[in-house]
N, C-alpha and C positions, 0 to 999 in steps of 0.2 A: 719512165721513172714515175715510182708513186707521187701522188702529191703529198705534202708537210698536212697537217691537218691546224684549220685555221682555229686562231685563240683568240681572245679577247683580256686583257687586262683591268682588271677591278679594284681601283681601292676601296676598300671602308672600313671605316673610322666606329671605335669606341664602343656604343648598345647595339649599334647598325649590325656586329658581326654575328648578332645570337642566332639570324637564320640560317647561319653558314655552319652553326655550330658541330651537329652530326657528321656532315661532307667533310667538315674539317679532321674532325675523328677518326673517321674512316682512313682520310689520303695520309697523316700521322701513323698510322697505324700500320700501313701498306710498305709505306716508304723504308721509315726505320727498322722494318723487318732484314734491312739489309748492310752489310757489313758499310762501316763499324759500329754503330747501332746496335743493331742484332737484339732487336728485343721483340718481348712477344706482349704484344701489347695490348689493353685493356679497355673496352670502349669507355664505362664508365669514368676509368681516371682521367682519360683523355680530356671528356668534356669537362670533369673538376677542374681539370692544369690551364684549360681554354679557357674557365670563367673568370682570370685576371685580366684577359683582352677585352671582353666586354665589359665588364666593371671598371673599368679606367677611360674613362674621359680624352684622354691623350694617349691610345693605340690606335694603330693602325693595322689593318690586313689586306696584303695584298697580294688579290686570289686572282689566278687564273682559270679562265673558262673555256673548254673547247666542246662546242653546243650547248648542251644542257648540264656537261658534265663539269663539274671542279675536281681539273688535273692536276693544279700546284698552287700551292701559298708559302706567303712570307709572313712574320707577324711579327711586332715591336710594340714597344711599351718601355715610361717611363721606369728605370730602376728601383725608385722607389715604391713605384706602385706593384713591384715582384715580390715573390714567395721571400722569406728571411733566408732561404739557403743559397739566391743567387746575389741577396744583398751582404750578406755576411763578410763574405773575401775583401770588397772594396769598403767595410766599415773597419777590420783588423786592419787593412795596408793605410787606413788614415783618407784613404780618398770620400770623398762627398757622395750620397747617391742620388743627389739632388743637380749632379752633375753629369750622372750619366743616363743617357737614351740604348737601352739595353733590345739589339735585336736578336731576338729568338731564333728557332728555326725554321729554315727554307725547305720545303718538299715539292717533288717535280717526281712526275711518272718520266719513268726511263726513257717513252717515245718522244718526249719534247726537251728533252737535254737538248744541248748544243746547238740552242738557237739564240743565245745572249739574254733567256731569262733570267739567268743569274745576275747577269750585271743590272737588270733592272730593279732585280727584288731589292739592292743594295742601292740604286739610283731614287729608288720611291722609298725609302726607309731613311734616307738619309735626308731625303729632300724634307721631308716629313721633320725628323728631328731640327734640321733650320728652320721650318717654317714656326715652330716653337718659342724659338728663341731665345730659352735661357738653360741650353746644356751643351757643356763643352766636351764630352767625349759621346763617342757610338761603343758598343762592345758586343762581343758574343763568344760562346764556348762553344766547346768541342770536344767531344769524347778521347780519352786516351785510351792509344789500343799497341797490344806488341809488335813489333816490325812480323814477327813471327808466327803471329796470331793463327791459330788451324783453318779458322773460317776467312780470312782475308784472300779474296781473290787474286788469281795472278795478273791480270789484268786493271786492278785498283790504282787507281792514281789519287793520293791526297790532294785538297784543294789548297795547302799551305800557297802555292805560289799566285796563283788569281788572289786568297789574301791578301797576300803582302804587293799584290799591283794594285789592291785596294788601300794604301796607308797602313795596312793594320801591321800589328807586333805583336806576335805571343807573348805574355805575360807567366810566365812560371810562378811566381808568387801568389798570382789567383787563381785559386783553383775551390771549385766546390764538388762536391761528394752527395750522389745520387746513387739509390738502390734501383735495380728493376733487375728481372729474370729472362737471361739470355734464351736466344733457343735452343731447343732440348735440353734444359738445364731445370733442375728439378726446383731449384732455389733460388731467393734474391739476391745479386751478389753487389756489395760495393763500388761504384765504377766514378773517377776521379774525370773531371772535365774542367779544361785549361782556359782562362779567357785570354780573349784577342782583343786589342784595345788600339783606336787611334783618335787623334784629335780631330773636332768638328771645325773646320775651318768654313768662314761666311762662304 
């Protein structure tokens, strides 16, 4: 039997992540390529959309390394210190963004699935927002796609369910709206993404 190829675990926090920043681009880039994502994605924006994690004092990224290569990360940040498009939803619903610890997205090369990084990236993003101390939800979104979609593989499985063994609950009322251009698709098109919300308990 092959061997698993061994990784290393990395937090860092806030300016520390600007050396990461390119790798980060890149594995972004790589990953979302693939359903439901499906985007064709941009170096430059990439590192625009990553320069909220560095710029905030209170992010964290936590990257994976397997030798010299960075094969997955997670990244989080204060809500308030996000773009207006993912503050927006939770300012019209009435809730506080001063309350929420908003984790971004998780990217993992396909070879190191199913080995319970996920539940770390979610274990050090949480642990992170307690060590804080003063927000009482976690959140993140998630692309909405047709049951039916052409490029949706037969083999996909939604992570809804490891979600919701994480506390979380779709929220339909929050939703925000991002453009990018699917593959092979000649234009930007509107794509609506749902947050999941639960409460940070001590």
């Amino acid at each position: 039997m092959r061997d698993e190829p061994s990784i290393e675990i990395l937090p860092i926090r806030g300016p520390d992540i600007a050396p990461y920043l390119d790798d980060l681009a890149a594995l972004r880039i790589r990953v979302f390529r693939d359903f439901p994502y499906l985007y064709d994605g941009d170096r430059d924006y990439e590192r625009q959309y990553l320069q909220t994690c560095i710029d905030s004092p209170h992010s964290l990224a936590v990257l994976v390394r397997s030798g010299s290569d960075i094969v997955g990360a997670s990244t989080c940040v204060p809500l308030s210190d996000e773009d207006a498009a993912f503050r927006q939803p939770f300012e019209y619903a009435g809730i506080d963004t001063g309350d929420v610890f908003y984790l971004a997205e998780s990217v993992l090369l396909p070879e190191f699935r199913g080995r319970g990084i996920g539940r770390r990236f979610f274990d050090q993003r949480e642990a992170h927002a307690r060590s804080l101390g003063n927000f009482r939800y976690t959140a993140f979104c998630a692309v909405e796609r047709p049951a039916y979609h052409p490029r949706r593989p037969t083999n996909y499985r939604p992570l809804d369910p490891f979600w919701q063994s994480r506390g979380y609950r779709e929220q339909p009322h929050l939703q925000a709206h991002f453009p990018w251009r699917d593959l092979d698709d000649a234009e930007e098109t509107e794509k609506t993404l749902t947050f999941w919300l639960r409460e940070l308990n001590p």
